[in-house]
C-alpha positions as a printed Julia matrix, in Angstrom:
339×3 Matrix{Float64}:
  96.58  105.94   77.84
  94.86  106.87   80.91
  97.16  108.42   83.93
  96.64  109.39   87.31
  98.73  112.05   88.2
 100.24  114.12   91.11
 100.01  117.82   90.08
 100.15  119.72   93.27
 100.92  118.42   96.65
  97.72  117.84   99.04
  95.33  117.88   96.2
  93.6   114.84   94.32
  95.52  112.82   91.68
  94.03  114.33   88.51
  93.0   111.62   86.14
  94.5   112.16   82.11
  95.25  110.99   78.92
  99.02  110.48   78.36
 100.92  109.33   74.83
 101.66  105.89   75.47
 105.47  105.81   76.53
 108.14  103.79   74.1
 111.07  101.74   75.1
 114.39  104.72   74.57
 116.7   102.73   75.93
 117.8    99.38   75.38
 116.87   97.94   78.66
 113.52   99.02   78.12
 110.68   97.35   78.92
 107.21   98.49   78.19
 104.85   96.44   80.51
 101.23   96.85   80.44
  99.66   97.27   84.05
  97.15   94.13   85.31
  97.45   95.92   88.37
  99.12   98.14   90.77
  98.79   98.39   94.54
  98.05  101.65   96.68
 100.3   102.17   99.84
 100.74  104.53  102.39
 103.47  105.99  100.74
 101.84  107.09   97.96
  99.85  109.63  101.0
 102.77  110.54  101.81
 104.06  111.39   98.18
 100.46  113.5    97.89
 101.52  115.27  101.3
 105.04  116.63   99.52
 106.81  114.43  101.92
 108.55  112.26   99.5
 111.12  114.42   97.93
 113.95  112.94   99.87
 112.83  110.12   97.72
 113.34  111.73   94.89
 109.52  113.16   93.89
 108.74  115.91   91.78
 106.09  117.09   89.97
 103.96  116.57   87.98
 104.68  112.46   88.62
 102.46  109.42   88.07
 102.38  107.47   91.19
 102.0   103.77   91.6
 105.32  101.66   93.05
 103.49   98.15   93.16
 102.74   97.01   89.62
 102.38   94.09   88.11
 101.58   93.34   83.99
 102.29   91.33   80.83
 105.25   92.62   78.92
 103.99   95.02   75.85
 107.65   96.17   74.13
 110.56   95.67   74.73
 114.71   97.22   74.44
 117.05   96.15   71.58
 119.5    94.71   74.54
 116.49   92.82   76.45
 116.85   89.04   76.46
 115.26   87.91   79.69
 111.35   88.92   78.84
 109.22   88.51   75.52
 105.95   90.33   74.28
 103.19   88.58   76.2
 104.79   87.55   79.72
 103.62   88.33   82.8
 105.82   90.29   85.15
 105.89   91.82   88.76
 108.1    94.8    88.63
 110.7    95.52   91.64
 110.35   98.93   92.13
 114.11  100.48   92.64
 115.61  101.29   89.75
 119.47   99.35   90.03
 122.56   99.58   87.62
 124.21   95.68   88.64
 127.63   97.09   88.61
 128.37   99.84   91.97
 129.32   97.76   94.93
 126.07   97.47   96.41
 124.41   95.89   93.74
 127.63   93.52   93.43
 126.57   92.69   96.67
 122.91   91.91   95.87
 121.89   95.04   98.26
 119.98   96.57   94.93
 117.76   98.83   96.99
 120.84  100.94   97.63
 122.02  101.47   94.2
 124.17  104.37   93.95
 122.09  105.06   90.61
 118.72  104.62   92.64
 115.97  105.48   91.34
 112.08  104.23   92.09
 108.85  103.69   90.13
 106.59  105.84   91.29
 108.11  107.99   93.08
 110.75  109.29   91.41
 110.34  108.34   87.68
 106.58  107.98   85.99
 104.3   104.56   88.13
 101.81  101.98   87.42
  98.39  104.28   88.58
  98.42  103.9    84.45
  97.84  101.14   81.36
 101.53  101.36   80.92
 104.54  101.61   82.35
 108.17  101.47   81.1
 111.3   100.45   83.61
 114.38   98.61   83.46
 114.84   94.87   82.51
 116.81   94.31   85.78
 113.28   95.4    87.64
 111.55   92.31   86.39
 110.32   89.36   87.8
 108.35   86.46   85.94
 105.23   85.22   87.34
 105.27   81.97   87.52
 102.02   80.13   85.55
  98.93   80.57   87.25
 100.09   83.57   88.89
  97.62   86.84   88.07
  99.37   90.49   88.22
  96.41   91.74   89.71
  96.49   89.56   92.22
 100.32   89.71   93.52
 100.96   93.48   92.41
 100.79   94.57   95.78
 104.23   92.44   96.65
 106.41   94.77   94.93
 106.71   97.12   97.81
 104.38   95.6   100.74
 105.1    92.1   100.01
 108.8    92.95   99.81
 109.46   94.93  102.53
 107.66   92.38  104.68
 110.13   89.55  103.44
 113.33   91.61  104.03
 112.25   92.92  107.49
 111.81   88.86  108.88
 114.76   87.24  106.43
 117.07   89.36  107.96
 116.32   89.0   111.71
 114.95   85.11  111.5
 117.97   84.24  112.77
 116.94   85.9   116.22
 113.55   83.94  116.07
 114.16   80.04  117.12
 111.92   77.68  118.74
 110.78   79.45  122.52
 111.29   82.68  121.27
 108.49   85.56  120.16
 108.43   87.94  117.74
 105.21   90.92  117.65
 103.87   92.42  114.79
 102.32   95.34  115.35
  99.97   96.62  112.44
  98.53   93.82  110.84
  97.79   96.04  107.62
  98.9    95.71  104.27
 102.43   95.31  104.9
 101.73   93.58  108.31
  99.79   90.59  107.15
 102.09   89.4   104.97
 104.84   89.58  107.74
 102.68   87.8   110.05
 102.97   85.03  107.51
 106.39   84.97  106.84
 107.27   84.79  110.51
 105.15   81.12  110.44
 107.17   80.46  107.01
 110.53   81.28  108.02
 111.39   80.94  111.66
 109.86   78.86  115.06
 108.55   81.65  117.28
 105.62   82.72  119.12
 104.03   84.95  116.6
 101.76   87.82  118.35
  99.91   90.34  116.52
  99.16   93.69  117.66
  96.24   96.31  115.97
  93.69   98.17  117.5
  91.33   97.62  115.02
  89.19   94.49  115.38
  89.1    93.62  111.83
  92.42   93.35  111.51
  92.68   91.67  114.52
  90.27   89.09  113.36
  91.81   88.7   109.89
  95.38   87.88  112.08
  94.02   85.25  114.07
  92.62   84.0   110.46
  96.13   83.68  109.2
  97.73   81.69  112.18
  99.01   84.38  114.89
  99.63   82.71  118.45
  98.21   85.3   119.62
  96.12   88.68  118.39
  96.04   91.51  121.19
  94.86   94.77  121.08
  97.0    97.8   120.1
  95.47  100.31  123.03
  97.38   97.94  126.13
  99.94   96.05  123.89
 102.72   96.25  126.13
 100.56   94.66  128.44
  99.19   92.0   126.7
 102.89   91.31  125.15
 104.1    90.89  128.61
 101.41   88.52  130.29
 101.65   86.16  126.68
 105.35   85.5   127.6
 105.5    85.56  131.03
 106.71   88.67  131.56
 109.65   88.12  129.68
 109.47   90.39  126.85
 109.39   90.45  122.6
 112.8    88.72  121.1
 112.02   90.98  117.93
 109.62   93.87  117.24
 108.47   94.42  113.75
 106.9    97.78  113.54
 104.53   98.52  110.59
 102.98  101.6   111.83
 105.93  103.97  113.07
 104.02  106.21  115.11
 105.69  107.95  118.32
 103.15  105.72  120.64
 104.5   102.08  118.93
 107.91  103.36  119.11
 107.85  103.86  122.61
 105.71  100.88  123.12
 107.76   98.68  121.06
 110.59   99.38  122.97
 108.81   99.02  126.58
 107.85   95.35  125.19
 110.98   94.53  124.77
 112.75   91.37  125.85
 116.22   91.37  127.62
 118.58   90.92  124.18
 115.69   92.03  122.01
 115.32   93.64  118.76
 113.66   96.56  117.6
 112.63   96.45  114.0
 111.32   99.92  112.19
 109.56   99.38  109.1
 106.8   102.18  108.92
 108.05  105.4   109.57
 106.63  108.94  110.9
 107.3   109.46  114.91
 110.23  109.58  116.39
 112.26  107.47  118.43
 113.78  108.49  121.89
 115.39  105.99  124.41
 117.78  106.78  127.29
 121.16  104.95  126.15
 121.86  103.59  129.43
 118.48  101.66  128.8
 119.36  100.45  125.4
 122.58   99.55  127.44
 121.61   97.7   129.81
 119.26   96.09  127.89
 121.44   95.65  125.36
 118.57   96.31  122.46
 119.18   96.86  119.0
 117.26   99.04  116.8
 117.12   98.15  113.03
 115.66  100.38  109.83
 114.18   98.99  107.27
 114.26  100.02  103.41
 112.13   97.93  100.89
 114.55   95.04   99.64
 116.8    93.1    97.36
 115.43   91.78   93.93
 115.96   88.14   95.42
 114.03   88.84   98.26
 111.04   89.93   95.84
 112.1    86.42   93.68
 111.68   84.37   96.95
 108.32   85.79   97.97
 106.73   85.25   94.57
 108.01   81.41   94.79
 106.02   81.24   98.11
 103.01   83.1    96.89
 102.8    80.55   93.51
 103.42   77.86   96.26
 100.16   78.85   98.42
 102.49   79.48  101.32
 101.54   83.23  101.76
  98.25   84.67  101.43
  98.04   88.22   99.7
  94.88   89.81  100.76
  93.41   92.13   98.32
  90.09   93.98   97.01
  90.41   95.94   93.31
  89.14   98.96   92.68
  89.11  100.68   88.63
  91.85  102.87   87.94
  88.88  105.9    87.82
  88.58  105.35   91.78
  91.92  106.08   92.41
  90.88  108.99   94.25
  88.53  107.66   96.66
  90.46  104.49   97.24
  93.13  106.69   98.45
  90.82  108.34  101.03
  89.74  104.8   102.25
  93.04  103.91  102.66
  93.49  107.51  104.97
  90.57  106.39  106.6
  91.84  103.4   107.88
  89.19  101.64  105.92
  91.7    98.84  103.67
  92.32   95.54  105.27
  95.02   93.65  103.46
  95.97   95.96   99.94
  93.74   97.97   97.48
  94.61   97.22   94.12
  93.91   99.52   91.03
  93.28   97.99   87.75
  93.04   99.62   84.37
């Protein structure tokens, strides 16, 4: 099969033939790739700063993938040859405590596709039966792929905190990307605020007012702009897709009296006097992918037409340059490879 694979840190993904891999286990499954999305993460996996994750080398990328199953495990009863599947991308046992307590992204077995065992930037893939989910009918890997990490992570970060987001309240999201979009969504899906989107770059901009924001401002005077839309009042909750030192200072400047801070991309570093955070009496929250059901829901709202999943495809051979789009800035929504 053909591979895409990271060799040496801040080089290209070298493009290879690999033996096709076989169910060893009897969990197996061996799912063929329809598609498989390319994040930010998998830069940052290129740029040797993933091993805290668990990276080494040589590794086949690719954590959002999406296929028909090919093989499967002696013990696997939940798939057949021939289904369609998005795959959840950490690796979880079901029996430590946390997965007990549906909290599967913090498996004390953890591992993750693509990034610390072999991806989807491939025609196959083999994981674990428990990292399934079936696509409902109608539903086209290639075209929800991108869900198993940006998708995801965008559903945990507003299901946990919609309870801080009722009728007269606002919520921000700043970066209206490939992770951001989606959220943008969600907050219309799942609670009664203000929603106001914050990028600097007009296309994104555009694309948020396209998808139902209140309000789209630009990134360069957000805190600003996020004051004069609510009266000088302040963000209830700040969702925070970029995680640069400039939008975590910002973020936290916006902030309403009582408000939340919510830290989904990562990078910069956050600094706040406590007597602020105090007085204001702010919480800061981290943010870590999220639970199989929260994948489960999303995919029910995607087959349902409730969430919009922008995408463009590229062939697996373009891995390469799609990756140096996506440096560039130059993605709106999620690139998708597809074998």
């Amino acid at each position: 099969m053909r591979v895409a694979v990271l060799r040496e840190y801040d080089r290209p993904l070298e493009l290879e033939e690999m033996p096709v891999p076989e169910p060893a286990r009897p969990r197996d499954v061996l799912v063929r790739i329809g598609g498989a999305g390319v994040c930010a993460t998998d830069l940052h996996a290129m740029e040797g700063l993933m091993e805290p994750a668990g990276v080494t080398l040589p590794r086949v990328l690719g954590h959002e993938n999406a296929g028909w199953v090919e093989a499967v495990g002696s013990d696997v009863t939940t798939v057949a040859a021939g289904d369609a599947v998005l795959v959840y991308p950490p690796y979880s046992c079901g029996l430590c405590v946390p997965c007990r307590r549906g909290n599967d992204m913090h498996c004390v077995r953890h591992d993750f596709t693509g990034l610390s065992v072999d991806g989807g930037f491939a025609e196959y893939v083999v994981v674990d039966e428990r990292s399934l989910v079936a696509l409902p009918a109608g539903v086209e890997p290639a075209a929800i792929a991108p869900h198993a990490d940006a998708g995801l992570t965008a559903y945990h970060a507003v299901r946990r905190l919609a309870h801080l987001l009722p009728p007269g309240t606002t919520g921000v999201v700043t970066g209206v990307g490939g992770v951001g979009h989606i959220a943008l969504q969600l907050l219309r899906e799942l609670t009664s605020c203000d929603v106001v989107a914050v990028d600097t770059d007009e296309r994104r901009r555009a694309l948020a007012s396209e998808l139902g924001a209140d309000h789209v401002v630009d990134g360069i005077d957000a805190v600003d702009a996020v004051r004069d839309v609510t009266g000088d009042r302040g963000a209830d909750v700040v969702f925070d897709f970029v995680g640069t030192d400039a939008t975590h200072a910002g973020s936290l400047v916006m902030l309403a009296r009582g408000g939340t801070y919510a830290v989904i991309g990562y990078g910069g570093e956050i600094s706040c006097q406590s007597a602020s955070l105090v007085v204001g009496e702010h919480a800061i929250v981290g943010n870590l992918v999220g639970s199989w059901i929260d994948l489960w829901e999303l995919v029910q709202l995607h087959a349902a037409g409730r969430v919009r999943l922008v995408t463009e495809t590229h062939p697996l051979e373009s891995v390469n340059e799609v990756l140096e789009k996506l440096r560039e800035g130059d993605v709106t929504g999620r690139a998708v490879l597809v074998p």
